[in-house]
PAZAPA-4460 file (N, C-alpha, C; in steps of 0.05 Angstrom, whole numbers, plus 32768, in hexadecimal, padded with zeros to 4 digits):
% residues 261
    n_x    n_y    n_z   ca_x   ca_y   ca_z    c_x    c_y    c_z   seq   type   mol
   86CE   877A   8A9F   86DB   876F   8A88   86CA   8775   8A6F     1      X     A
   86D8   8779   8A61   86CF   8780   8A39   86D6   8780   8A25     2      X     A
   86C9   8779   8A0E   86CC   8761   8A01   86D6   8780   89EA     3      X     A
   86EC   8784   89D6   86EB   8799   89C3   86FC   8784   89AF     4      X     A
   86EC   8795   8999   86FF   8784   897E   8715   8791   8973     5      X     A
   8727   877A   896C   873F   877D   8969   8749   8771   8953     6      X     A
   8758   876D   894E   876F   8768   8938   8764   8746   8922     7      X     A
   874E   8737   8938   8742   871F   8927   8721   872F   8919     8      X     A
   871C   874D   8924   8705   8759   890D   8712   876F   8901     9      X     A
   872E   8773   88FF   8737   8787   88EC   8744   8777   88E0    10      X     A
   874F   875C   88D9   876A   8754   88C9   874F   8745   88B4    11      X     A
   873B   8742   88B7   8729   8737   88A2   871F   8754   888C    12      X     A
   8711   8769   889E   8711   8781   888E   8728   8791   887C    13      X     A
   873D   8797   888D   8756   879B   8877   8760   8790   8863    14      X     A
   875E   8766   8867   875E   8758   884C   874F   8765   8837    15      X     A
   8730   8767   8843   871F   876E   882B   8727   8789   881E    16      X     A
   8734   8798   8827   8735   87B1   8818   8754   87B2   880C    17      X     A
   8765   879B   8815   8780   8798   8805   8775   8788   87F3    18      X     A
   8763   8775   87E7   8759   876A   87CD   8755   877C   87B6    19      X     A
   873E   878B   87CA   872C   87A0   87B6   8743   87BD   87A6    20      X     A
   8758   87BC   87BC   8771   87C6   87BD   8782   87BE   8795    21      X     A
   8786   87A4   879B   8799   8799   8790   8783   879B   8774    22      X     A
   876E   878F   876E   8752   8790   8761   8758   87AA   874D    23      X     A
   8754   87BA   875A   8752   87DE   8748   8771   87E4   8746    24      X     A
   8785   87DC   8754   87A4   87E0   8745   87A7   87D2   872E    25      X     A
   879F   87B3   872C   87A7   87AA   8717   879B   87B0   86EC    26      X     A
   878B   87BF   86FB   8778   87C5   86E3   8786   87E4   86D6    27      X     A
   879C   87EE   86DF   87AB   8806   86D9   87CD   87F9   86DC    28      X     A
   87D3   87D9   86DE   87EC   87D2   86D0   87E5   87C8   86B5    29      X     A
   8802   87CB   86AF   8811   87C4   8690   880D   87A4   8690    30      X     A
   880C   87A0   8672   8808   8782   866B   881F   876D   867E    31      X     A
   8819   875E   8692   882C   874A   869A   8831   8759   86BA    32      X     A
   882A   8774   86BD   8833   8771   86D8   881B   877B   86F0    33      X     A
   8823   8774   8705   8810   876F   871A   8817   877E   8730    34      X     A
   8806   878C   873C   880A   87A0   8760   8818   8792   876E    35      X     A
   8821   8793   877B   8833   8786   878E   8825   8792   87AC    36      X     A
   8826   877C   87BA   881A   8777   87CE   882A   8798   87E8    37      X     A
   8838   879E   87E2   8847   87B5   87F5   883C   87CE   87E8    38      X     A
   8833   87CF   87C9   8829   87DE   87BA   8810   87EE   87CC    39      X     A
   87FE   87D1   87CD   87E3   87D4   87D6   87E2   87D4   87FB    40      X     A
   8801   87D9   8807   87F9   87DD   8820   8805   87F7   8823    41      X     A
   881B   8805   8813   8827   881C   8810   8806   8837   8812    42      X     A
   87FC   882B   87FC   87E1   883F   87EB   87CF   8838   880A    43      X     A
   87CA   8824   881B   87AA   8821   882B   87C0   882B   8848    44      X     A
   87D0   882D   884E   87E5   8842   8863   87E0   8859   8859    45      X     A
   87E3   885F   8847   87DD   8880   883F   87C9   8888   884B    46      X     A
   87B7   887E   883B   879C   8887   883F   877E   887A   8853    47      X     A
   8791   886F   8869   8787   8862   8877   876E   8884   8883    48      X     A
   875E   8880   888F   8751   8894   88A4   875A   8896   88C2    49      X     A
   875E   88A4   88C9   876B   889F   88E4   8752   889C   88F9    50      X     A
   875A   888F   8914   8740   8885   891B   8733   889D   8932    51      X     A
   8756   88B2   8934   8749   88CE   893C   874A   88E3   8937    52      X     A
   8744   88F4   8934   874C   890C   8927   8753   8927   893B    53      X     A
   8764   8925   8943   876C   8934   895A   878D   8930   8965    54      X     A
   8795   894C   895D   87B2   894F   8959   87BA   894C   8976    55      X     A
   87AF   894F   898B   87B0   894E   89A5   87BD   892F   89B1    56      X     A
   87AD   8926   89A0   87B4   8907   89B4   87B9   88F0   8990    57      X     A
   87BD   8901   897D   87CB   88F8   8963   87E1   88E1   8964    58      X     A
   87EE   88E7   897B   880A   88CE   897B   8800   88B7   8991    59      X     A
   87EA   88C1   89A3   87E5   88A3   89AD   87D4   889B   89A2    60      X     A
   87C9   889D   898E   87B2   888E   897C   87BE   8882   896E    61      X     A
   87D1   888E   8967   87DD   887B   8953   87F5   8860   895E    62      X     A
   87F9   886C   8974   8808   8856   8988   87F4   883C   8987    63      X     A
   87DE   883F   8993   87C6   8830   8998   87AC   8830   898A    64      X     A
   87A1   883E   8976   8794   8835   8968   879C   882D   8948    65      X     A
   87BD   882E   8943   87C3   882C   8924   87B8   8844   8916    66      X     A
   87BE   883A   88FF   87C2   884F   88E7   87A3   885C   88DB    67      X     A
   8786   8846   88EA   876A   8848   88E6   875E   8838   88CC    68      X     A
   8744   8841   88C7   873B   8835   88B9   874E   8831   8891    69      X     A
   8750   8819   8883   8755   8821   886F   8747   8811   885D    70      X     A
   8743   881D   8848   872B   881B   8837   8740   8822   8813    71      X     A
   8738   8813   8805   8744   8817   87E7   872D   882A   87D3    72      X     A
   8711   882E   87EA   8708   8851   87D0   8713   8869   87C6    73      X     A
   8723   886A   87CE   8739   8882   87C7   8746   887A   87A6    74      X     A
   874D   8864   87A6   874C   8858   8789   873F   8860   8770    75      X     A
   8725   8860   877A   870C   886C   8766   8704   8880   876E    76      X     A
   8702   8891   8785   86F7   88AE   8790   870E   88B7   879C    77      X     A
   8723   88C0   8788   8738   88CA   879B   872F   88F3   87A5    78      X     A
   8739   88EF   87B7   8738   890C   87C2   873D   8928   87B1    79      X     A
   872C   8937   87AE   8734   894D   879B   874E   8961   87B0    80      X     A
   874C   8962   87C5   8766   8977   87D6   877B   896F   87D4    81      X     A
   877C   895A   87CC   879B   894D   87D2   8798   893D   87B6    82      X     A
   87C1   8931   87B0   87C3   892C   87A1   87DC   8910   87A0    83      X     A
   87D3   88F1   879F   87D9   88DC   87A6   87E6   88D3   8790    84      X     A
   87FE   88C3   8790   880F   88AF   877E   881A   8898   878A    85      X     A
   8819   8889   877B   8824   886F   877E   883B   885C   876B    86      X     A
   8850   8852   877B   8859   884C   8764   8869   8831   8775    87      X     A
   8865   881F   8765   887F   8805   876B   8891   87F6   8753    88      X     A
   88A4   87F1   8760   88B6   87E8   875A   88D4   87D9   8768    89      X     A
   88EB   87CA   8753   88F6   87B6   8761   8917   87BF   875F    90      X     A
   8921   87BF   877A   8938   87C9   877B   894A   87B3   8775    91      X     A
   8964   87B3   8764   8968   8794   8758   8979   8786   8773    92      X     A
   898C   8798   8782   899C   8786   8794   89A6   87A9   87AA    93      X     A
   89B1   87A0   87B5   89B7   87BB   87CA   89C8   87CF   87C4    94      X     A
   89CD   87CF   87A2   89E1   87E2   879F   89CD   87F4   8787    95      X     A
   89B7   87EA   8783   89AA   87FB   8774   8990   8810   8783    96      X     A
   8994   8820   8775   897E   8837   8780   895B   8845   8769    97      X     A
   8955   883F   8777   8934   8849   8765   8934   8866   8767    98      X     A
   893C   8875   8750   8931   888F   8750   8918   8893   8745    99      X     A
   8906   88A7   8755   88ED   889D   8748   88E8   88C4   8743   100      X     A
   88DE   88CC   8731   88DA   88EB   8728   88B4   88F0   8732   101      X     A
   88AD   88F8   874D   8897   8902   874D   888C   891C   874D   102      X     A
   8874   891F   8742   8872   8943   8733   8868   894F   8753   103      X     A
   8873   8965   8755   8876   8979   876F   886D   898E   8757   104      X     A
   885C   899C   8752   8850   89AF   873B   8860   89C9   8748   105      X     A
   8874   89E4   873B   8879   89EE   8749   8867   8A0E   874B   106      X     A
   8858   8A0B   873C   8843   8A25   8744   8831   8A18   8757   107      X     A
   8827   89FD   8767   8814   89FC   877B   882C   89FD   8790   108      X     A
   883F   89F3   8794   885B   89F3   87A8   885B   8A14   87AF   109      X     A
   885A   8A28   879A   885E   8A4A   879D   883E   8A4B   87AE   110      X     A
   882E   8A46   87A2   880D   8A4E   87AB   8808   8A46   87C8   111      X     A
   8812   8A2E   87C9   880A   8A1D   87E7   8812   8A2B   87FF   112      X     A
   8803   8A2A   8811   8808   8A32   8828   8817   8A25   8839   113      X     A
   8815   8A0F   8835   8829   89FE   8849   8824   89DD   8838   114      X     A
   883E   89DA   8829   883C   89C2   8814   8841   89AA   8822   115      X     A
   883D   8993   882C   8846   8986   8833   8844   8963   8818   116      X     A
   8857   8956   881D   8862   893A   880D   885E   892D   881C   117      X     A
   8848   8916   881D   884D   8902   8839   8850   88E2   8828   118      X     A
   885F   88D6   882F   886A   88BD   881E   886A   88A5   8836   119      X     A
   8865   8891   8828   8861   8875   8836   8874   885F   8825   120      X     A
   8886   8858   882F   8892   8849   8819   888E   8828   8827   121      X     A
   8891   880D   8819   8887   87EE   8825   889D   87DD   8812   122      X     A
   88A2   87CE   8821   88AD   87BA   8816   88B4   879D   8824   123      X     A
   88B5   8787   8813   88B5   876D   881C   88CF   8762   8829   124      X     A
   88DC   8768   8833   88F7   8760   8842   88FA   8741   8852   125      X     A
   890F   872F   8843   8905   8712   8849   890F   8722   886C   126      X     A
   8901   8707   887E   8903   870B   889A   8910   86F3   88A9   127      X     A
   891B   86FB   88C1   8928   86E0   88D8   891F   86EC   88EB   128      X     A
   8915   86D8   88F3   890C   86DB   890D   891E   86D9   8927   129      X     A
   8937   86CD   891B   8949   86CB   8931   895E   86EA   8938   130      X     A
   8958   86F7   892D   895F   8714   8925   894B   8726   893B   131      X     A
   8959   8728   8956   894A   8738   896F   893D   874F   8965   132      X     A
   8926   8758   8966   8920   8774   896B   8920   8783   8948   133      X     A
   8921   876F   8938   892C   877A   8919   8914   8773   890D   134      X     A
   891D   874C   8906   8904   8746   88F7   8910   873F   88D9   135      X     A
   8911   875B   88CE   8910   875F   88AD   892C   8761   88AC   136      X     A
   893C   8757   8897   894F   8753   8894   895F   876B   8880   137      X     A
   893E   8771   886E   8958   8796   8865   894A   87A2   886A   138      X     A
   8957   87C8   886D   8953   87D4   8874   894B   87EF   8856   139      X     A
   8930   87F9   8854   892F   880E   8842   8930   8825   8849   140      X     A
   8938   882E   8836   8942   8853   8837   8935   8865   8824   141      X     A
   892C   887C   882B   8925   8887   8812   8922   88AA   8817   142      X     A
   8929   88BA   8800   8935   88D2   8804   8927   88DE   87EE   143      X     A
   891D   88FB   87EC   8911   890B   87E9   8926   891D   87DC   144      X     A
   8926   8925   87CA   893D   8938   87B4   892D   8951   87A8   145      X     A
   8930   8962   87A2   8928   8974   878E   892B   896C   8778   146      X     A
   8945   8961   876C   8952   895B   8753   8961   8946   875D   147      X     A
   8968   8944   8743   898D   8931   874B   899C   8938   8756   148      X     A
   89A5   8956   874C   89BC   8962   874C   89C3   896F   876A   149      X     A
   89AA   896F   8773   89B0   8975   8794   89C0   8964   87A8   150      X     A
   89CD   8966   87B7   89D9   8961   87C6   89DC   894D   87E2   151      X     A
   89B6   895E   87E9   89B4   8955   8801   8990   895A   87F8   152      X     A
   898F   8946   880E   896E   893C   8806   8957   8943   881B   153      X     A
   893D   894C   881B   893D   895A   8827   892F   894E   883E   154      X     A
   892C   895E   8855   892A   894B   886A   8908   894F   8877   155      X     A
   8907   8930   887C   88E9   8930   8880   88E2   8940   889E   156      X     A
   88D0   8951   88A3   88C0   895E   88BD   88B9   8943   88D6   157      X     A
   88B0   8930   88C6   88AC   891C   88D2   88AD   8901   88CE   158      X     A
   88C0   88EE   88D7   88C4   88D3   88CD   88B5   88BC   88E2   159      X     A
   88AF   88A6   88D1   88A3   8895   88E7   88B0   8871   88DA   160      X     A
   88C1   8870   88E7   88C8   8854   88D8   88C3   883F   88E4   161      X     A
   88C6   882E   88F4   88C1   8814   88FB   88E0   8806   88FF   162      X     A
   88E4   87FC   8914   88FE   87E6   8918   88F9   87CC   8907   163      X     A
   88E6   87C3   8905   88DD   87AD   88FA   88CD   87A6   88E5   164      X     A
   88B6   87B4   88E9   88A5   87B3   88C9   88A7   87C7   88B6   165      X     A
   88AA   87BC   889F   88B2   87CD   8886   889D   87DD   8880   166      X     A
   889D   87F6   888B   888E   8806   887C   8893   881A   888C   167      X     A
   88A1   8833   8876   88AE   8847   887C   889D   8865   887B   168      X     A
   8890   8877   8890   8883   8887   8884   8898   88A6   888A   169      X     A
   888F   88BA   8877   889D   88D7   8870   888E   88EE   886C   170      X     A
   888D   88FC   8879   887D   8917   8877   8895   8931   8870   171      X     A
   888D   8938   885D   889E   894F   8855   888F   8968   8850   172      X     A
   889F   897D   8865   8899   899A   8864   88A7   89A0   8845   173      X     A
   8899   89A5   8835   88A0   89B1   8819   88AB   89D1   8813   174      X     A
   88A7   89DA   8828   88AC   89F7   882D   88D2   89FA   883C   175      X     A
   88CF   89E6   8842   88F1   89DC   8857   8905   89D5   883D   176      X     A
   8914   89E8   8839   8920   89D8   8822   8944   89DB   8830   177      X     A
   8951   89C3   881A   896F   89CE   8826   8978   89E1   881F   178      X     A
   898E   89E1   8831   8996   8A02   8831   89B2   8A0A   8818   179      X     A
   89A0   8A1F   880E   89AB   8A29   87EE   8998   8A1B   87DA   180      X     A
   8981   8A0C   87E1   896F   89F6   87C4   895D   8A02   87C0   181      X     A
   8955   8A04   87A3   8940   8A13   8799   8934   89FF   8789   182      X     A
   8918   8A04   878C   8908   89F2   877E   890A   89FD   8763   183      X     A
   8910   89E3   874E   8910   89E6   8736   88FD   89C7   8720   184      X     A
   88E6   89D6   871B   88D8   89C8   8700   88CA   89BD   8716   185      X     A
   88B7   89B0   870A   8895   899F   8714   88A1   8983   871C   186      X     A
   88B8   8977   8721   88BE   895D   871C   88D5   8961   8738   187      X     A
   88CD   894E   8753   88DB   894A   876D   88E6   8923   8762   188      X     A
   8901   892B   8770   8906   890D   8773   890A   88F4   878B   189      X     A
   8905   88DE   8789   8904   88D6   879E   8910   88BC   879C   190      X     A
   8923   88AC   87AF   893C   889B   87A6   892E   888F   87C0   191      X     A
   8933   886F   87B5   8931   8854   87CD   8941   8843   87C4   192      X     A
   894B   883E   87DB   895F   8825   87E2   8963   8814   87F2   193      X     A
   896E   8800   87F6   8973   87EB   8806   8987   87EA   880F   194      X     A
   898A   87E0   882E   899E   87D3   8832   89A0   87C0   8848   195      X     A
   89B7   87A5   8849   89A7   8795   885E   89AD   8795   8877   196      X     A
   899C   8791   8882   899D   879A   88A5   89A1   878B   88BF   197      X     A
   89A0   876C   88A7   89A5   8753   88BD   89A5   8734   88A3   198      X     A
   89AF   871E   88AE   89B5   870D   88A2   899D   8704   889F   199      X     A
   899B   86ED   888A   8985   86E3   8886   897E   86C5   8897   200      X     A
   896D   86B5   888F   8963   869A   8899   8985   8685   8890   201      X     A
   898F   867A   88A4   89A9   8677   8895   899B   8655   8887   202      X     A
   8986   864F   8886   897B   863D   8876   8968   8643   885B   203      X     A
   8973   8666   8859   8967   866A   883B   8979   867E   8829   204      X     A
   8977   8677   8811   8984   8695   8809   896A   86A2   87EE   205      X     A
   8975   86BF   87FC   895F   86CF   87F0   896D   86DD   87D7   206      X     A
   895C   86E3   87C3   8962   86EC   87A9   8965   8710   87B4   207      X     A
   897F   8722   87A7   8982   8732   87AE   896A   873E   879F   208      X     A
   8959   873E   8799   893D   8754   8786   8931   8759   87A5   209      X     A
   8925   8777   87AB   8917   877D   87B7   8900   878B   87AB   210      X     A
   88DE   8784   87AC   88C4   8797   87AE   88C8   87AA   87B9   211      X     A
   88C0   87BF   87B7   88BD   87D5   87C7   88A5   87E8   87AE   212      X     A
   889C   87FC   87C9   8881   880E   87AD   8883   8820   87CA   213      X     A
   8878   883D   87BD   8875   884A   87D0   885A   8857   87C5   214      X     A
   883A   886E   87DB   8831   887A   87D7   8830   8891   87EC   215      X     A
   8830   88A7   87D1   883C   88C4   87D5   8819   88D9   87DC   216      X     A
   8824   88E3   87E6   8808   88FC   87E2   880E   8916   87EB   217      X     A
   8809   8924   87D5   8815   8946   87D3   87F3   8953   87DD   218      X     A
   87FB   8963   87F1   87E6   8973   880C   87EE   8992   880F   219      X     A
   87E0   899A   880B   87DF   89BA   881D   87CB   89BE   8832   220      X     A
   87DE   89C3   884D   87D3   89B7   8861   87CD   89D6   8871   221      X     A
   87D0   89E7   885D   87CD   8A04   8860   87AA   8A05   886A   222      X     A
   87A0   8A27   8874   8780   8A2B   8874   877F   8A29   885A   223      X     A
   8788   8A27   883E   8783   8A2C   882F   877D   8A0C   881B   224      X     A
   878E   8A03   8825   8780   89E3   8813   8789   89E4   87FE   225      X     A
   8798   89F6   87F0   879C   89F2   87D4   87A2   89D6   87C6   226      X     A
   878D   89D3   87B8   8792   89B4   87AC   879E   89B4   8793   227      X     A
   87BB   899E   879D   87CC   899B   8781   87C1   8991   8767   228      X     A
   87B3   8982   8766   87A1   8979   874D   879D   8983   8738   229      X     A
   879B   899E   873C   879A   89AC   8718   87AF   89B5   8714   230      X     A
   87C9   89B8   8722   87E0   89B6   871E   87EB   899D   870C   231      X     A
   87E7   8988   871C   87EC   8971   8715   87E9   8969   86F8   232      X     A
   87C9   896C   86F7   87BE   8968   86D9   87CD   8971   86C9   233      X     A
   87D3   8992   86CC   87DF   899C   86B1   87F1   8998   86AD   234      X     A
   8805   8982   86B9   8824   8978   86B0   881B   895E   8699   235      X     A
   882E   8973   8685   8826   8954   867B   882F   8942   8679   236      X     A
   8844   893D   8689   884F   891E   868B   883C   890B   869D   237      X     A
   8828   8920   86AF   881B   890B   86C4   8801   88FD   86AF   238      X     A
   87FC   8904   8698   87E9   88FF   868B   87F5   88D6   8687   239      X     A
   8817   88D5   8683   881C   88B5   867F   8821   88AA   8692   240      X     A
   8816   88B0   86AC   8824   88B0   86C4   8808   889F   86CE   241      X     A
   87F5   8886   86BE   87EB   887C   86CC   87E7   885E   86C6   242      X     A
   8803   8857   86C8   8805   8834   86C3   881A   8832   86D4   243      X     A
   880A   8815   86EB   881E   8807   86F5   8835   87F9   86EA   244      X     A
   884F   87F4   86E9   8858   87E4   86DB   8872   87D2   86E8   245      X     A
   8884   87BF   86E2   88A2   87B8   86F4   88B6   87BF   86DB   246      X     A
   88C9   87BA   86E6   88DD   87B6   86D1   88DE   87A1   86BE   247      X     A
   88E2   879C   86A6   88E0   8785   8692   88F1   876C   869D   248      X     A
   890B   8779   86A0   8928   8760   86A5   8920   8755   86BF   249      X     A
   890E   875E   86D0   890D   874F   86F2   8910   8736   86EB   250      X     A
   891E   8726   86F4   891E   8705   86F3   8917   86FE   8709   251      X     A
   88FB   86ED   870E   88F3   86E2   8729   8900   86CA   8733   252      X     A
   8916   86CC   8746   891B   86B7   8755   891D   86A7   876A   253      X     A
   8910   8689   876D   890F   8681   877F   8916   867C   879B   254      X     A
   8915   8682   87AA   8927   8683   87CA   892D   865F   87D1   255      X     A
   8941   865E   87D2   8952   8648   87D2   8954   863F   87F3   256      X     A
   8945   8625   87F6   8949   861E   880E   8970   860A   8812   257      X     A
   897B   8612   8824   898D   8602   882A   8989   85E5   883E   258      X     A
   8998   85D5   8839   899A   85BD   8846   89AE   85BE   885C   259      X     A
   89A4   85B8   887F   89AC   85BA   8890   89C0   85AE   8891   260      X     A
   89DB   85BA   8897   89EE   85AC   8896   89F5   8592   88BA   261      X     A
***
């Protein structure tokens, strides 16, 4: 028999680095608003370390050892090869959609040897427990566009979702595009939405606003490494592209307990 640590000496270390997390986000929001808690688990899923590095036995590590170590230095020493974004925000009720415009630079997209988009999207979904095998009561979606005007959205190489816990991850071959779509301009789009997937606590009612934030990271996973970053830089929209912020009109409201009839 042997004694290995588990989940009561990792759930104290991951607190500490979702603080230090939340700590260095809030010092890059706008007057009045604050990271949101799916924000800072979207960004430490990203960039977690994996606890092996070996494509061989890659899917049972992650069956059984999780996603690895995660740490919020990436915040302040982010990686020069690759190129990370973050962004949250609040979908108002299930008929609205977040388009969000992230820069895909298209001379490192031409240069790269093999481009890949890998996206983590999180969100707070009230939960019932009386709901078998579910849990979370909505369900998020989110889709990968060139533009608007496209059609069809493009499809991830590799998806990893969860029946139950909200947090959706996407790996996109950037080189895979739909068929007849041509990449056009430095700017990819990306749409999230809601919808619900099971009833709620029938002793509460929940305000239709949903959190949700996703973090993105543009890779060339080529021998070549080409790192998007000086791409990046020279756009210059990414130059205003570094404040957290929500929407102004969000009205925060209270979840209403009902009285048992």
């Amino acid at each position: 028999m042997e004694d290995w640590t588990g989940t009561s000496f990792a759930s104290p270390l991951l607190a500490r680095e979702a603080v230090f997390a939340m700590q260095r986000l809030q010092r890059v929001c706008e007057r009045g608003a604050q990271p949101f808690a799916v924000t800072v688990k979207a960004f430490l899923a990203l960039t977690a370390t994996p606890p092996v590095d070996d494509n061989a036995v890659k899917n049972l590590a992650e069956r059984t050892l999780g996603r690895g170590s995660a740490s919020a230095d990436r915040l302040d020493t982010p990686l020069a090869r690759t190129g990370v974004m973050i962004w949250q925000g609040v979908l108002e009720d299930e008929k609205d959609i977040a388009k969000i415009q992230v820069p895909i630079p298209a001379d490192w997209w031409k240069e790269a040897e093999d481009p890949y988009l890998r996206l983590i999207v999180a969100w707070d979904p009230p939960v019932n427990a009386a709901v078998k095998d579910l849990w979370g009561t909505r369900k998020l979606t989110a889709r990968l566009k060139m533009h608007p005007d496209v059609p069809r959205a493009q499809y991830p190489s590799r998806s990893v979702p969860h029946r139950s816990y909200p947090l959706l991850e996407r790996i996109y071959d950037l080189r895979k595009l739909p068929l007849h779509a041509k990449v056009e301009g430095d700017f990819w789009l990306i749409e999230i939405a809601y919808e619900q997937a099971a009833e709620y606590h029938p002793a509460m009612t929940f305000p239709p606003q949903q959190r949700v934030a996703f973090a993105a990271e543009l890779a060339d996973l080529g021998q070549r490494r080409l790192s998007p970053q000086p791409a990046l830089q020279s756009l210059s929209a990414t130059t205003t592209m570094t404040r957290l912020t929500v929407p102004p009109t969000v009205a925060r409201l209270p979840i209403v307990l009902k009285t048992p009839i």
